[in-house]
C-alpha positions as CSV (number, residue, x, y, z in Angstrom):
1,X,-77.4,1.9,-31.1
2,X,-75.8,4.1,-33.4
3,X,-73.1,6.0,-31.4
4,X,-70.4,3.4,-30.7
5,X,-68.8,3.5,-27.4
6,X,-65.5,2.1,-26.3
7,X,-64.9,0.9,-22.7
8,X,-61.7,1.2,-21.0
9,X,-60.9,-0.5,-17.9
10,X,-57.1,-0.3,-16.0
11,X,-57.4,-4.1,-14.2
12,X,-54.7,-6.2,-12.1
13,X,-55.7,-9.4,-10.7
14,X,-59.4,-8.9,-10.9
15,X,-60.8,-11.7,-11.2
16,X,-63.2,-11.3,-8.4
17,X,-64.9,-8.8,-9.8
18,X,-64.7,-8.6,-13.8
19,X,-67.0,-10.7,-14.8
20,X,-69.6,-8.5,-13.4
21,X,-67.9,-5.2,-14.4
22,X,-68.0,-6.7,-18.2
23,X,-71.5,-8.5,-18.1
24,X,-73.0,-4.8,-17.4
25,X,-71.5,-3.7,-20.9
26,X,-71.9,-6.2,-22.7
27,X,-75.0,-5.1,-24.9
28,X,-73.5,-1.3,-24.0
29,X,-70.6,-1.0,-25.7
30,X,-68.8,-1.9,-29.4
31,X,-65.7,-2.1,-28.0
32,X,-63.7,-3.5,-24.6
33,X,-60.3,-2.2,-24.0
34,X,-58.5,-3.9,-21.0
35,X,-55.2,-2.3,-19.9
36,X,-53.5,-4.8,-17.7
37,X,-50.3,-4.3,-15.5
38,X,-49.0,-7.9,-14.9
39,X,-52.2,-9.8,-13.8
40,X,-52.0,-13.6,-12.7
41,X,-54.7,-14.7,-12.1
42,X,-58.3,-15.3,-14.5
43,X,-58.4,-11.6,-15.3
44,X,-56.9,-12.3,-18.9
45,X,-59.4,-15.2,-19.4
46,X,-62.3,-13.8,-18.5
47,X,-61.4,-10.6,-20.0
48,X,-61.0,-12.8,-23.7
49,X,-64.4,-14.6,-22.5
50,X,-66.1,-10.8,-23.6
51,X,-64.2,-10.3,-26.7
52,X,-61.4,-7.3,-24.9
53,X,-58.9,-6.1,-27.0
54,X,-55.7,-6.7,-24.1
55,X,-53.1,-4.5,-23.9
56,X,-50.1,-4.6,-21.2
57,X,-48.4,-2.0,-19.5
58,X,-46.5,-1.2,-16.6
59,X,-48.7,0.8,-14.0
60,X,-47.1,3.8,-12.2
61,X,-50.6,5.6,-11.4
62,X,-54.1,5.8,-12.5
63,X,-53.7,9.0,-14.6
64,X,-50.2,8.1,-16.4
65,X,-52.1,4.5,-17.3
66,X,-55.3,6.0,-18.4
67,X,-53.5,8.7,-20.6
68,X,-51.1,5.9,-22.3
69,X,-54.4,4.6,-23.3
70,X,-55.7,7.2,-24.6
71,X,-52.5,8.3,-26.4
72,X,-51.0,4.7,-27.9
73,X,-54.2,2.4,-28.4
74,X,-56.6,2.8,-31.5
75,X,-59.9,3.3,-30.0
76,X,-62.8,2.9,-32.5
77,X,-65.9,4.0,-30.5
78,X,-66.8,7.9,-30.7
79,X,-67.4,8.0,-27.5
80,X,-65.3,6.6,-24.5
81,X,-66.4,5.1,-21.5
82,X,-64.1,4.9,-18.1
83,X,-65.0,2.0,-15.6
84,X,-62.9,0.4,-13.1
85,X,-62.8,-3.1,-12.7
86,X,-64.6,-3.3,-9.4
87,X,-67.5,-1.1,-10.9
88,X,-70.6,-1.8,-12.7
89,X,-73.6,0.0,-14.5
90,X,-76.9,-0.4,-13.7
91,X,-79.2,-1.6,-16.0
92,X,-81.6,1.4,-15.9
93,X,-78.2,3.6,-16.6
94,X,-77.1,1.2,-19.4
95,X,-80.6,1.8,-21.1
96,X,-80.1,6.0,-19.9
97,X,-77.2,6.0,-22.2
98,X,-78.1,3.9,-24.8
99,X,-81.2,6.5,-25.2
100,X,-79.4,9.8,-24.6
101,X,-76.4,9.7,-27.4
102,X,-79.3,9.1,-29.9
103,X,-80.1,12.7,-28.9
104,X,-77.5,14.3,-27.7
105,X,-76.6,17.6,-29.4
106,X,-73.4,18.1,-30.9
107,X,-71.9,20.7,-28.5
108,X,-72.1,18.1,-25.4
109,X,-69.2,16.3,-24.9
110,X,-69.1,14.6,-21.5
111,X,-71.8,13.1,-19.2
112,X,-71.2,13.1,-15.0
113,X,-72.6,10.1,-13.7
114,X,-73.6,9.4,-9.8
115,X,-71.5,6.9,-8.0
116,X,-72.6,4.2,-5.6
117,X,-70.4,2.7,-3.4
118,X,-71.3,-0.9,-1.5
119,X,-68.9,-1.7,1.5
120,X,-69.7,-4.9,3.7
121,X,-72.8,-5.4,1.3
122,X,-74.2,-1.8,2.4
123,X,-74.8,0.8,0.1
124,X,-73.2,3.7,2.0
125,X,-75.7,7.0,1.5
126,X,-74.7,9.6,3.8
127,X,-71.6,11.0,5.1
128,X,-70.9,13.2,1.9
129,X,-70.4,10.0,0.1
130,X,-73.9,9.7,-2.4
131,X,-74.5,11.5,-4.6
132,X,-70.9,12.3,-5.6
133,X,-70.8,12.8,-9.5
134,X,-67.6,11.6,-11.7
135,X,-67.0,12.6,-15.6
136,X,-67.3,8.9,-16.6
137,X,-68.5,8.7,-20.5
138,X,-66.9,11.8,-23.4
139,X,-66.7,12.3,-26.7
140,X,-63.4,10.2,-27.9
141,X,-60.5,12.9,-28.2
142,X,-62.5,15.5,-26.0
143,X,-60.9,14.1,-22.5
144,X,-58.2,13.4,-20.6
145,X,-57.0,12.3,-17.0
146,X,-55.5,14.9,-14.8
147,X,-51.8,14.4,-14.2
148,X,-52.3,13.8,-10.7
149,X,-51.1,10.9,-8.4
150,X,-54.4,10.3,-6.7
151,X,-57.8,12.2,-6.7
152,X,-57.5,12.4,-10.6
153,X,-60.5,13.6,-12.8
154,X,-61.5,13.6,-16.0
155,X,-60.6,17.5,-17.6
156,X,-62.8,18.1,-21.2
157,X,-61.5,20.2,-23.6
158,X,-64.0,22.5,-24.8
159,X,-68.1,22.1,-25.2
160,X,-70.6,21.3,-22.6
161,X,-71.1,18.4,-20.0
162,X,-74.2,17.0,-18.4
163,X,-75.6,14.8,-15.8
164,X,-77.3,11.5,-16.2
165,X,-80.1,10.4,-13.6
166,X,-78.5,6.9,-13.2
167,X,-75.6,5.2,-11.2
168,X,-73.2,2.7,-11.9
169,X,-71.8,0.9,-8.2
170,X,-68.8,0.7,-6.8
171,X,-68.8,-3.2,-5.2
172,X,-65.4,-4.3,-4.7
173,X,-65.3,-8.0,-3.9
174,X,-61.8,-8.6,-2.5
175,X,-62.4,-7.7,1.1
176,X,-61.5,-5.7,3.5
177,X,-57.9,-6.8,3.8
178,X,-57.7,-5.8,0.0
179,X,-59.8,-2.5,0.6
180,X,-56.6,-2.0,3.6
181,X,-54.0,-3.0,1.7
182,X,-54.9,-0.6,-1.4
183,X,-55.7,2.3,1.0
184,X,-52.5,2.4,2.1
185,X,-51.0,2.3,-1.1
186,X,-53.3,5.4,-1.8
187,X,-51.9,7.4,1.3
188,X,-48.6,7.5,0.2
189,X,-49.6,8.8,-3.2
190,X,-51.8,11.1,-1.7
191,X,-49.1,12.1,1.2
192,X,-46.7,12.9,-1.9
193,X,-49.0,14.5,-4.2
194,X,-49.9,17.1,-1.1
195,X,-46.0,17.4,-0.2
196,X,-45.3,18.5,-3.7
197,X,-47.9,20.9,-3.7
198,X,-47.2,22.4,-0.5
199,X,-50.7,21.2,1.3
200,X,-52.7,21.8,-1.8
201,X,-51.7,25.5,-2.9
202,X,-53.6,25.1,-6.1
203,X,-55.5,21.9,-5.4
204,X,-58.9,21.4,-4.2
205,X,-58.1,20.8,-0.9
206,X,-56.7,23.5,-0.3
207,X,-59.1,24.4,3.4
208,X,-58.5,20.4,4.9
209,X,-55.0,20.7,4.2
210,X,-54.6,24.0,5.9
211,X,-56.1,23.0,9.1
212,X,-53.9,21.3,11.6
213,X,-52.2,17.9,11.0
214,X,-53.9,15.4,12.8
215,X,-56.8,17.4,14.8
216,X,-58.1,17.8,11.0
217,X,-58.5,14.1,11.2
218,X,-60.7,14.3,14.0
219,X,-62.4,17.6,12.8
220,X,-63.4,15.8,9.7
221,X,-64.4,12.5,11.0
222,X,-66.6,14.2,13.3
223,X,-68.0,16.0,10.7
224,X,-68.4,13.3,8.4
225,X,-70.2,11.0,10.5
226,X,-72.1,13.0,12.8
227,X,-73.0,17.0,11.0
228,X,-73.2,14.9,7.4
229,X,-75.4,11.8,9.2
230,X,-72.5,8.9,8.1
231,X,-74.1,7.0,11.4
232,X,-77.2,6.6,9.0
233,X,-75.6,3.7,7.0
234,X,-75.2,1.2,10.1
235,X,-72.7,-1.2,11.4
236,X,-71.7,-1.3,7.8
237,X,-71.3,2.6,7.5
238,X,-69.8,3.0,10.9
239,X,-66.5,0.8,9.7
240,X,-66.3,2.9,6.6
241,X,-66.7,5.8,7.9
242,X,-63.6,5.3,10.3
243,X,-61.6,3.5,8.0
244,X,-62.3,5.8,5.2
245,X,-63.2,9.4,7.3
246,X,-60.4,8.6,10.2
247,X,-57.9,6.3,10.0
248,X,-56.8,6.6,6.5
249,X,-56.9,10.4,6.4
250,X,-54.7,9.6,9.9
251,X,-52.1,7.5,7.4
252,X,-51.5,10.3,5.1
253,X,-51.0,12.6,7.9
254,X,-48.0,10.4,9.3
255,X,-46.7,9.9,5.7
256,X,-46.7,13.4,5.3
257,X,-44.8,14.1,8.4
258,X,-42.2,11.4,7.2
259,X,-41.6,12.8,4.1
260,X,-41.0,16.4,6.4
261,X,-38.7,14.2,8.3
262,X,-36.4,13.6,5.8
């Protein structure tokens, strides 16, 4: 193809699932940036094993990493493609792009791109979850991260954005102890991010955020599952939608109330 296209991917110990995140780019991409904060485990190898260019760096959140990308590493491609580690493109997407920035006109400078996320082997379809689009793939020095400890988005500067008709998946293979583990990682981020901003004056969640603490949790889990048909996806569905719709919206509701504690 003749638009080149750079890949970055933010990983720590990912070995689990790299190999499939890279293997979907392979004939996609010129060019595989890895930004690594301390990995020890294969990540590094297999990373090498696809030809990455590996950079280290200490991670404080998803946005500061991604920008100190963007602002310190020589990227080559003319077009810049954002993937996590755990995700992967489909092959009918990989052909999507590989056809579109053939044609694309000059004033487009960003693509949205649906999201599928797997949990227990399930693809989880309802409950407000598919389709959710993400700015994923933008002209190289059109974009940048929001400054935002979680919930962070890609912000272009200027020209027009579009949607593609395929998905890459979000598959994480670590687990659900992982998946746990992270979550509540995110819930003190988010619990921060929503103390400094005074329950979201100026966010996008600003309605959630004035509703009660803690009957909100409930509110929207009821919502979630039942008004936006979350009991569709199954045995499967049914734990993420309580993990994800109840009890970790319940975690940053007691974080927040600690940090009002102090």
């Amino acid at each position: 193809m003749n638009q080149k296209i750079s890949a970055i991917i933010l990983t720590y110990n990912e070995e689990l699932n790299l190999e499939q995140c890279l293997k979907s780019i392979a004939d996609l991409v010129t060019e595989i940036i890895i930004v690594d904060s301390g990995s020890t485990d294969k990540t590094l190898e297999i990373a090498k094993r696809y030809g990455a260019k590996i950079y280290e760096h200490q991670f404080t959140n998803q946005a500061e990493q991604f920008n100190w990308a963007l602002d310190n590493i020589d990227i080559k491609g003319e077009w810049i493609f954002k993937l996590d580690a755990d995700e992967f493109v489909l092959p009918e997407l990989r052909k999507e792009i590989e056809e579109i920035l053939l044609n694309t006109s000059k004033d487009t400078n960003g693509f949205y791109i649906k999201r599928r996320v797997y949990f227990i082997g399930r693809w989880i379809k309802h409950g407000g979850y598919y389709p959710v689009w993400f700015l994923r793939l933008w002209r190289n020095g059109k974009g940048r991260v929001e400054d935002r400890k979680m919930d962070e988005h890609i912000v272009i500067s200027g020209g027009e954005s579009a949607k593609l008709k395929n998905d890459f998946v979000d598959d994480n293979q670590k687990g659900l102890k992982a998946w746990i583990e992270k979550h509540k990682k995110y819930a003190s981020r988010e619990a921060e991010e929503v103390y400094e901003e005074k329950y979201g004056k100026g966010s996008n969640r600003n309605f959630y955020y004035r509703t009660p603490a803690f009957l909100r949790v409930f509110l929207y889990f009821i919502y979630r599952y039942f008004f936006r048909l979350g009991f569709l996806d199954g045995i499967a569905g049914l734990v993420f939608h309580f993990l994800h719709g109840f009890w970790y919206r319940w975690l940053v509701d007691v974080e927040i109330f600690k940090l009002y504690q102090k």
